[in-house]
MARBANU-125778 format. One line per 3 residues: number of its first residue (from 1); their letters; for each residue z, y, x of N, C-alpha, C. Coordinates in nm, 4 decimals. Layout:
N
NUM = a = Z:Y:X:Z:Y:X:Z:Y:X | ...
This chain:
112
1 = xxx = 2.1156:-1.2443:-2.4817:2.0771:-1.2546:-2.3429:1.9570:-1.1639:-2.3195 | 1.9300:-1.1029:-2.2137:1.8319:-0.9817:-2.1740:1.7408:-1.0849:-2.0867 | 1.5890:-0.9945:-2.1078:1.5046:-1.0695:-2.0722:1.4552:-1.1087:-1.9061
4 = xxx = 1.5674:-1.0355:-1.8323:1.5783:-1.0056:-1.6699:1.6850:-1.1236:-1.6645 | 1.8056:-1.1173:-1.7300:1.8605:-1.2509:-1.7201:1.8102:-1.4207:-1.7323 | 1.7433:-1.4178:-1.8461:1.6661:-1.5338:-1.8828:1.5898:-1.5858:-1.7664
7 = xxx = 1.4779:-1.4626:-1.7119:1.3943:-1.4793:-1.6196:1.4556:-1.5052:-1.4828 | 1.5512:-1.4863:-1.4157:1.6474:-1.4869:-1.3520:1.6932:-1.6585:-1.3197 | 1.7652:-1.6912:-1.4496:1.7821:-1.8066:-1.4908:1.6979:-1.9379:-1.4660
10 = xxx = 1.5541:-1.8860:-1.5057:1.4684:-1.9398:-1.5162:1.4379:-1.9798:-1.3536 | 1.4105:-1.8572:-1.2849:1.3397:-1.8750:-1.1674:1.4651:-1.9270:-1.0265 | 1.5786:-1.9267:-1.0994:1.6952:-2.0180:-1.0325:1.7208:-2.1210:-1.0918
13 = xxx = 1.5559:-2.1997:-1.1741:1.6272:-2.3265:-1.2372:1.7874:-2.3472:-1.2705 | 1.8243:-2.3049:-1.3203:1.9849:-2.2905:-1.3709:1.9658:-2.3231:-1.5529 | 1.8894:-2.4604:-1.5482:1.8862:-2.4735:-1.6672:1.9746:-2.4868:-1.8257
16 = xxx = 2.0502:-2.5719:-1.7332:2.2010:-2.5843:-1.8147:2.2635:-2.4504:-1.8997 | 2.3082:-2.3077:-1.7998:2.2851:-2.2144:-1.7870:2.2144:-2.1351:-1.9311 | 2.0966:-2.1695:-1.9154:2.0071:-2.0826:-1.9926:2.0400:-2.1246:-2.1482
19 = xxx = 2.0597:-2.2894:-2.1623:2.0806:-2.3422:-2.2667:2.1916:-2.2811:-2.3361 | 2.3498:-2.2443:-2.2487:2.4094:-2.2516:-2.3500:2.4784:-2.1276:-2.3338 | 2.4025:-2.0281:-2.2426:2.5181:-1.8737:-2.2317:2.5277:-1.7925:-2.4277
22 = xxx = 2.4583:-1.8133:-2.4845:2.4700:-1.7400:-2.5826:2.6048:-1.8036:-2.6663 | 2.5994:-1.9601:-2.6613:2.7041:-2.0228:-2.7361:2.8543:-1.9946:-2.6508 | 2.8195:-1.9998:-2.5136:2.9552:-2.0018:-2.4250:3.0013:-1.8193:-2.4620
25 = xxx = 2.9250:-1.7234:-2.4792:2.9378:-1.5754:-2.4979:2.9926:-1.5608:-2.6206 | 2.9460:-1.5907:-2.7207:3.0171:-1.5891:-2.8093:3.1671:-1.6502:-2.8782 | 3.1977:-1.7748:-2.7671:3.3335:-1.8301:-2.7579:3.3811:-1.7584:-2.6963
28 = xxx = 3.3515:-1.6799:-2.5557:3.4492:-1.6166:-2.5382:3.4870:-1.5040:-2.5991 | 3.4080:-1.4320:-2.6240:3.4160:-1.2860:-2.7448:3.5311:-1.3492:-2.8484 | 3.5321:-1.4178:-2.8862:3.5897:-1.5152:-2.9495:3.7600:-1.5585:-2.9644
31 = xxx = 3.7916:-1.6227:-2.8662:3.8811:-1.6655:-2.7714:3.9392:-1.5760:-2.7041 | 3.9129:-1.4591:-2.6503:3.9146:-1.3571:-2.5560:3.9324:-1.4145:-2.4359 | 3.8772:-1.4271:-2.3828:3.8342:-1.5401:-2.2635:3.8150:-1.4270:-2.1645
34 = xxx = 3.8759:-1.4731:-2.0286:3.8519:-1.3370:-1.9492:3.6978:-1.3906:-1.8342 | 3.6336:-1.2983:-1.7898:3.5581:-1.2756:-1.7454:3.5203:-1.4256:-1.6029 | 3.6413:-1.4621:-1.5713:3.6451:-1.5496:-1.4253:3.5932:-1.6909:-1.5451
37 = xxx = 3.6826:-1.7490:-1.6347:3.6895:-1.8275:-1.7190:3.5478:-1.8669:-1.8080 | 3.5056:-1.7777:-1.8404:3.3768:-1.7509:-1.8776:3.2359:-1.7698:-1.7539 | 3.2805:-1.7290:-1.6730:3.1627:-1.7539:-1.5231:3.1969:-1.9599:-1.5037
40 = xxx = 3.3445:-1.9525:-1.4940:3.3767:-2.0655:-1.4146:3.3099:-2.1768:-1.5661 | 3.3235:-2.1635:-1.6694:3.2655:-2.2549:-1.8061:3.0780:-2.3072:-1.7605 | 3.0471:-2.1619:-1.7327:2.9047:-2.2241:-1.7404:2.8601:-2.2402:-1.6039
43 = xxx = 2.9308:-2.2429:-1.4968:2.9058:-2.2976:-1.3639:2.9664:-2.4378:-1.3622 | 3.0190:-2.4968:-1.4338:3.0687:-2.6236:-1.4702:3.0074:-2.6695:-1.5207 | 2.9509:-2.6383:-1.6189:2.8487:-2.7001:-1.6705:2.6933:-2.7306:-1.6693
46 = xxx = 2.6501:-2.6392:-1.5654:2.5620:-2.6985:-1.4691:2.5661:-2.7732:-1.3678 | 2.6660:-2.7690:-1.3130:2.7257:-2.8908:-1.2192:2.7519:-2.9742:-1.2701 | 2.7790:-2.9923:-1.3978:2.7803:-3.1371:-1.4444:2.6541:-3.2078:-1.4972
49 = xxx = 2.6027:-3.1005:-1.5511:2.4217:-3.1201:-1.5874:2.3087:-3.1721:-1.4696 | 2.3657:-3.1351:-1.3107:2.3277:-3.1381:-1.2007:2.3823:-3.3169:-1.1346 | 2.4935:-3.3281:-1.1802:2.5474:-3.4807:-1.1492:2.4957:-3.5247:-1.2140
52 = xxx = 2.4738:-3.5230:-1.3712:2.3735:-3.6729:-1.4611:2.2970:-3.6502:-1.4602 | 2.1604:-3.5004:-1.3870:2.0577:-3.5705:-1.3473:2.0171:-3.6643:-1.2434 | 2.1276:-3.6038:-1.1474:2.1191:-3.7207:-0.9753:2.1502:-3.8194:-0.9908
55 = xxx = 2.2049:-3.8893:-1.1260:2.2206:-4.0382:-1.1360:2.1178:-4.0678:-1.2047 | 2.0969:-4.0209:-1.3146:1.9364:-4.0518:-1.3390:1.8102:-4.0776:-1.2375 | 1.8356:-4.0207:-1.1196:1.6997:-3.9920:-1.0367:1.7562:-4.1167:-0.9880
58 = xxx = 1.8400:-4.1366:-0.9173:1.9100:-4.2219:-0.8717:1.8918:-4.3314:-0.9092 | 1.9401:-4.3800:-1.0698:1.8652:-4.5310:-1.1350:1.7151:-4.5447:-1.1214 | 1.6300:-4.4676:-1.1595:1.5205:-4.4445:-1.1337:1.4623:-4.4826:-1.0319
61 = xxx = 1.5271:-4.4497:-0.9469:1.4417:-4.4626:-0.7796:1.4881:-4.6141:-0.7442 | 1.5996:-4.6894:-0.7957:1.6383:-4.8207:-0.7163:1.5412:-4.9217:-0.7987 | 1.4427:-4.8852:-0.9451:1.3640:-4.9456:-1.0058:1.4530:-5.0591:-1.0513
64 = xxx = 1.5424:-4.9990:-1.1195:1.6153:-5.1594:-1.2012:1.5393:-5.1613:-1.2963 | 1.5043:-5.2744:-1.3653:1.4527:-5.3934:-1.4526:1.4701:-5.3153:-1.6175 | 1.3812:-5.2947:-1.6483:1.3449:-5.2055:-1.7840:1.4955:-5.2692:-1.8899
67 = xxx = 1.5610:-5.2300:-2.0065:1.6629:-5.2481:-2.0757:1.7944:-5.2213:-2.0746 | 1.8852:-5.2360:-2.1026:2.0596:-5.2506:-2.0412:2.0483:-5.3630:-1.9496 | 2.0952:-5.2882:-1.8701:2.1225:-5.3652:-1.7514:2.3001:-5.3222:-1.6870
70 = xxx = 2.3789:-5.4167:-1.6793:2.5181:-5.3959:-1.6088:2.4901:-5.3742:-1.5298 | 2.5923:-5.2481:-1.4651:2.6010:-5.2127:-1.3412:2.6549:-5.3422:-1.2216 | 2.7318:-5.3771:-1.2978:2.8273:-5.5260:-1.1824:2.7710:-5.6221:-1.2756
73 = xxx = 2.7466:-5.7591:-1.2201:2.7128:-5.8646:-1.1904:2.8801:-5.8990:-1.2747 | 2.8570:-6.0176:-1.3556:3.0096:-6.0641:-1.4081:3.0763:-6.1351:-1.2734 | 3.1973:-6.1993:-1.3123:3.3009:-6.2064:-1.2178:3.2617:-6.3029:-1.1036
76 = xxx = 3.2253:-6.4144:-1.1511:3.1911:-6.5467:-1.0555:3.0337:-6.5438:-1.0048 | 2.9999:-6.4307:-1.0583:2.8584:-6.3740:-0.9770:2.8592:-6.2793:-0.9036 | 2.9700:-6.2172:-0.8814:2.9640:-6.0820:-0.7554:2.8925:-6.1225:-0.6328
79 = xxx = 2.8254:-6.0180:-0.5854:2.6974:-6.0746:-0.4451:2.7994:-6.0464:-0.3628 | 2.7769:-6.1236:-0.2664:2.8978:-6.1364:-0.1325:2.8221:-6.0069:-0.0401 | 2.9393:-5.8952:-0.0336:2.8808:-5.8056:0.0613:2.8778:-5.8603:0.2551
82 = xxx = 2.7799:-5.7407:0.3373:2.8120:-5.8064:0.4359:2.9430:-5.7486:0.5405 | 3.0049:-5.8075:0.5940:3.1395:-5.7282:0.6422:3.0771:-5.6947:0.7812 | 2.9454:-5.7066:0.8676:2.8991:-5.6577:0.9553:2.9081:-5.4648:0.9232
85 = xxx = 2.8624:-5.4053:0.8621:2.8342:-5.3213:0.8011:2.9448:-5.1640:0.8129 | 3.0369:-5.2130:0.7371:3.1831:-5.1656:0.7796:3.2893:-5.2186:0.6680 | 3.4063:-5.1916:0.6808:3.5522:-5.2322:0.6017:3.4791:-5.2466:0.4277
88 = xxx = 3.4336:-5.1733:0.3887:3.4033:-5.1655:0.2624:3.2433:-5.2031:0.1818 | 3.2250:-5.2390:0.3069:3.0649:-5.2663:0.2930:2.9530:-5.2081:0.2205 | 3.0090:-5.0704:0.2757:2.8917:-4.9611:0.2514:2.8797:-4.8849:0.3610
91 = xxx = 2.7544:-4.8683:0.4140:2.6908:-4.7990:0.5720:2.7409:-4.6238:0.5384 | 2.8352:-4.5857:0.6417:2.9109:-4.4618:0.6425:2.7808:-4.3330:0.6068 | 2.6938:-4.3901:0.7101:2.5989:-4.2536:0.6833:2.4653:-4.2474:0.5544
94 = xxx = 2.4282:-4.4042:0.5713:2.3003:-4.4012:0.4554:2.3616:-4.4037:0.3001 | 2.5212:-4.4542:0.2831:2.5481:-4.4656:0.1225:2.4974:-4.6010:0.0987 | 2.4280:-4.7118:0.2135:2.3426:-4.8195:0.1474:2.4677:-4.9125:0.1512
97 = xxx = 2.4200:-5.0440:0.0994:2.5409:-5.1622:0.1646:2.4860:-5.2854:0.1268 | 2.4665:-5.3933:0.1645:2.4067:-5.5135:0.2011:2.4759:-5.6421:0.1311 | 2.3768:-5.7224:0.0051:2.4313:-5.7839:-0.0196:2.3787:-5.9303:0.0373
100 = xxx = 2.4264:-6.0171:-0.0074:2.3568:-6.1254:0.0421:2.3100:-6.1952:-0.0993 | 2.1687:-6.2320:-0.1173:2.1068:-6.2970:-0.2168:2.1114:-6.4639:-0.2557 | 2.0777:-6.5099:-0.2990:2.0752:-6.6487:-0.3739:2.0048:-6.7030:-0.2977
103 = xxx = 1.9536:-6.6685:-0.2211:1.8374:-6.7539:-0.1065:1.8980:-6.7107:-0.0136 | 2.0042:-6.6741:0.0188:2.1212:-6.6871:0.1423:2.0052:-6.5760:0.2236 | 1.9839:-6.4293:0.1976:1.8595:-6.3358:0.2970:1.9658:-6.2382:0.2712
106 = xxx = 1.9913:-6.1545:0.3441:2.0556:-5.9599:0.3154:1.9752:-5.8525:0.2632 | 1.9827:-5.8400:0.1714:1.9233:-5.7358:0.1548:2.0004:-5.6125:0.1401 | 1.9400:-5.4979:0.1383:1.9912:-5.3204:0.1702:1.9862:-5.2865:-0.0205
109 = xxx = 2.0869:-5.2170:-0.0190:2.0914:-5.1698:-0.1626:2.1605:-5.0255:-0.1934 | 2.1259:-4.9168:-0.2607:2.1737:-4.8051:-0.2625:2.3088:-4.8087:-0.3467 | 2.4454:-4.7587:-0.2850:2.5719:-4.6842:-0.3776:2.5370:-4.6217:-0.4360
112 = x = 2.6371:-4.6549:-0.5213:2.5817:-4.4863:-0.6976:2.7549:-4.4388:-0.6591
């Protein structure tokens, strides 16, 4: 990799990218991998590097409770959503959706 690329890389945060063009270059040299195939590998793979950080930020920001924690609640504990809300009981524009708590109150909660 040339040092205009790297820097490049760098200053387009395209981290993913930076990590693995030498390994993805040499598979294709490799493979004979044509040129589209080779672009489309490591643009995939920053987009995927780009989705598990936004779920990370994502757990992060709703401050769940330090350890493993299940995503769902087991069966005979599912929180009753509210059907004010819409069909599926998640708000079309915020992504939020409203459960109702153990002290019978609504509260707002973010979709993953």
């Amino acid at each position: 990799m040339t040092e205009e690329l790297e820097q490049l890389l760098k200053n387009l945060k395209l981290k993913r990218i930076l990590e693995i063009y030498d390994e993805q270059l040499r598979a294709a040299d490799k493979d004979d991998i044509s040129y589209s195939d080779f672009v489309t590998r490591l643009v995939r793979a920053q987009f995927q590097a780009r989705q598990e950080g936004a779920l990370e930020w994502r757990i992060q920001r709703a401050k769940l409770p330090a350890g493993d924690v299940p995503l769902r609640a087991p069966a005979g504990r599912q929180p009753q959503t509210d059907p004010r809300v819409c069909g599926t009981g998640v708000h079309r524009q915020s992504g939020k959706y409203r459960v109702r708590r153990q002290d019978s109150r609504w509260q707002n909660r973010i979709s993953f």
